[in-house]
Structure formats: C-alpha cells, structure tokens
C-alpha positions as CSV (number, residue, x, y, z in Angstrom):
1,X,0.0,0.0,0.0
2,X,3.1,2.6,0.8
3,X,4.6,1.9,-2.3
4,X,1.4,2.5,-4.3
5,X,0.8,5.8,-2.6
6,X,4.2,6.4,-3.2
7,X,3.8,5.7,-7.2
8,X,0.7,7.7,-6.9
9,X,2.5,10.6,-5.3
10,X,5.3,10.5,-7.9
11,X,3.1,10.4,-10.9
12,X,0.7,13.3,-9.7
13,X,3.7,15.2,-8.6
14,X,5.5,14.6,-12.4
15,X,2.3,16.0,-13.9
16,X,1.8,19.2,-12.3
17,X,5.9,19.9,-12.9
18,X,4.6,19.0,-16.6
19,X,1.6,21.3,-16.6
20,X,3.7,24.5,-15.0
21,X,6.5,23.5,-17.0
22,X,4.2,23.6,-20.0
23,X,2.3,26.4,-19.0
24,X,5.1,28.8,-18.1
25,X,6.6,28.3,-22.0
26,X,3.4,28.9,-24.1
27,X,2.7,32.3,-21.4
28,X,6.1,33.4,-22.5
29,X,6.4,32.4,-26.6
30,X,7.3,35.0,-28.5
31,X,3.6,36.5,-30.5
32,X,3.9,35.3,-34.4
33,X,4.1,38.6,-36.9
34,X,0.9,39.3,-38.1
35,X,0.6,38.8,-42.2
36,X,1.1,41.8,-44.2
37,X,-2.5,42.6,-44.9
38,X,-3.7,42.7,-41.4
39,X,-3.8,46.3,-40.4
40,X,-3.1,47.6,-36.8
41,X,-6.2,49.5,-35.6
42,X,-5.7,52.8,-33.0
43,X,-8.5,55.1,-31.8
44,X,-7.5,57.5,-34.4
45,X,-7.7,55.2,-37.6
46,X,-10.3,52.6,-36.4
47,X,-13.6,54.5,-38.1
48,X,-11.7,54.8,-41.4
49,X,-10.6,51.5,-41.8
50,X,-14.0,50.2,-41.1
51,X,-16.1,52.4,-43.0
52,X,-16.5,50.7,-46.8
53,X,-16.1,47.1,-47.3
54,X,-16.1,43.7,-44.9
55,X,-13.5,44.7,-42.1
56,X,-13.3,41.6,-39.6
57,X,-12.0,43.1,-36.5
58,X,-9.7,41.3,-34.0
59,X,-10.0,42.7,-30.2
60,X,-7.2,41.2,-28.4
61,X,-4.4,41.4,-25.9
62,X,-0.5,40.1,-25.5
63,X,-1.1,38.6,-22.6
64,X,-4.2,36.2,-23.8
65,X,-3.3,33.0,-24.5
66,X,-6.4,32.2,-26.4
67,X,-5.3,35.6,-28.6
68,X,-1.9,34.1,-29.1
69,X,-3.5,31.3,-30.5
70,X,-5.6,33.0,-33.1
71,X,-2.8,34.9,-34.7
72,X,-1.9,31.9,-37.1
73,X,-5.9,31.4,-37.6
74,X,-6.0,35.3,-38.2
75,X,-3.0,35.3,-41.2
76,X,-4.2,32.3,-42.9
77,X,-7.7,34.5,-43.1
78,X,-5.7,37.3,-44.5
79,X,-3.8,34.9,-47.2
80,X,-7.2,34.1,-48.3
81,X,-9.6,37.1,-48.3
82,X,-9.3,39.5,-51.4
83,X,-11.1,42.5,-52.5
84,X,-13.3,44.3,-50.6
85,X,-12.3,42.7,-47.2
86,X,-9.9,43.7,-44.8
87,X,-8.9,42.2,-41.8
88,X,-7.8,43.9,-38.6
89,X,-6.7,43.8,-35.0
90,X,-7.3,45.8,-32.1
91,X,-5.1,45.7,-28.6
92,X,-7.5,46.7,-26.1
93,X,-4.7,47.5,-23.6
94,X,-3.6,50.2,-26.1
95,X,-7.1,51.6,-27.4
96,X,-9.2,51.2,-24.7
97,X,-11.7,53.7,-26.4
98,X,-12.5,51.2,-28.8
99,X,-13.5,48.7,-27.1
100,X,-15.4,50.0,-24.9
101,X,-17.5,51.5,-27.6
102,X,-18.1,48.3,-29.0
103,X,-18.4,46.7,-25.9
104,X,-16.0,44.2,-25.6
105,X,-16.1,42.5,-22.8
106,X,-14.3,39.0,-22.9
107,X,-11.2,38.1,-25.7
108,X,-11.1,37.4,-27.9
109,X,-13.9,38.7,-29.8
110,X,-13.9,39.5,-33.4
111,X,-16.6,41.8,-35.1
112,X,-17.5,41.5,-38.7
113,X,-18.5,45.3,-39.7
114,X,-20.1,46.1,-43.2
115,X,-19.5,49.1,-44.6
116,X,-19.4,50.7,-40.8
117,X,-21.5,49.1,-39.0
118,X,-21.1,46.0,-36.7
119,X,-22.8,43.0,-38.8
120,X,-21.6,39.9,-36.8
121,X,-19.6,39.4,-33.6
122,X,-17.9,36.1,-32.8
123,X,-16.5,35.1,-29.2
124,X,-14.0,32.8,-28.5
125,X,-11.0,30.7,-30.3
126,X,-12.5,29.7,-34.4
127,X,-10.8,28.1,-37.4
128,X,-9.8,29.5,-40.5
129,X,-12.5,27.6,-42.0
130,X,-15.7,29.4,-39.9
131,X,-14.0,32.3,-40.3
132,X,-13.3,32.4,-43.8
133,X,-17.6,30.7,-44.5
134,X,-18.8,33.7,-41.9
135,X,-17.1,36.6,-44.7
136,X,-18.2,34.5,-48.2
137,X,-21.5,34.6,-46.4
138,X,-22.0,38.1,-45.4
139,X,-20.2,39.9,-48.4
C-alpha cells in the first residue's frame, strides 16, 4: 500500500511539474508577426478602416493565451480574403476607447463590420474555416 501511494504521489507530482512547465513556456512564446495585410487599428484610424467594405476586427491582448492562438488562424484569413475585405486587430490595452465603444467585454472577440456598421460578432477561439464561410456569407 506505501509503495502504491508512493507511485501515486510520484506520478501526480511529475504531472503538475509537466503542466507549470508547459504552461510557463506557451505564457512566455514570443507572439507570431501578423501577415502583411492585417492592419493595426488605433482610436484614431479605427472608423476609417472600417467604413467601406467587410472589415473583420480582432479585439485582443498580448497577454491572452487564447489571442496568441488566433494569430496563425488570423493570417491564414488574411492569405485568403481579397477584395473588398480587410482584416484587422485591435489591442484593447492600447485603445481602450474602442472597445469599450463596441463593448467588448471578454477576448477574444472578433466583429464582422459592413461598410461601418457592426454586422456579426464572434467570441471565443475559431478556425480558419468558420471564419473564412462567416465573410463568403455576409459579403
């Protein structure tokens, strides 16, 4: 019985070093580059940006992990749309304004705007794929 508690002991003790261990290198990963097309969003250029067109907005922050992991989602978007769509990103810890006049309260959240106006919001981690369907549907 010792010597099982003891195993038990070890094993719990060797995943918990695992999970710290693990979650101690994603919190500090470097953040990808955003692709080339993805525009950075202030307070001062926000309304332009959006005004004409699909603009899917990114709200987000450096230190969300969930963020972090939309930023390859978010380029392969940006390899794929053309035209009249733009994607871009917002850091909420920069441009407070913004958010709060959209009313973002959890991240990431990314709002579809048409030609201005907010026309979809999504919550949360997606794929490529839902994003990409969510703008062929709504141009």
């Amino acid at each position: 019985m010792d010597i099982a508690l003891v195993i038990v002991g070890s094993l719990v003790a060797l995943i918990a070093f695992y999970v710290f261990y693990s979650y101690q290198k994603m919190k500090n990963a470097a953040l990808e580059k955003d692709h080339a097309q993805i525009k950075v969003l202030t307070d001062q250029n926000f309304q332009n940006q959006i005004k004409t067109g699909l603009t899917l907005v990114d709200f987000w922050a450096e230190w969300c992990m969930p963020c972090k992991m939309m930023i390859p989602v978010l380029n392969g978007v940006a390899e794929e749309v053309n035209g009249n769509t733009s994607i871009g990103k917002v850091n909420i810890e920069q441009h407070q304004a913004v958010a709060a006049k959209y009313n973002v309260r959890s991240i990431p959240t990314m709002i579809l705007f048409k030609n201005g106006k907010e026309h979809k919001r999504y919550v949360g981690v997606k794929t490529k794929e839902f994003l990409i369907n969510q703008i062929n549907q709504n141009k």
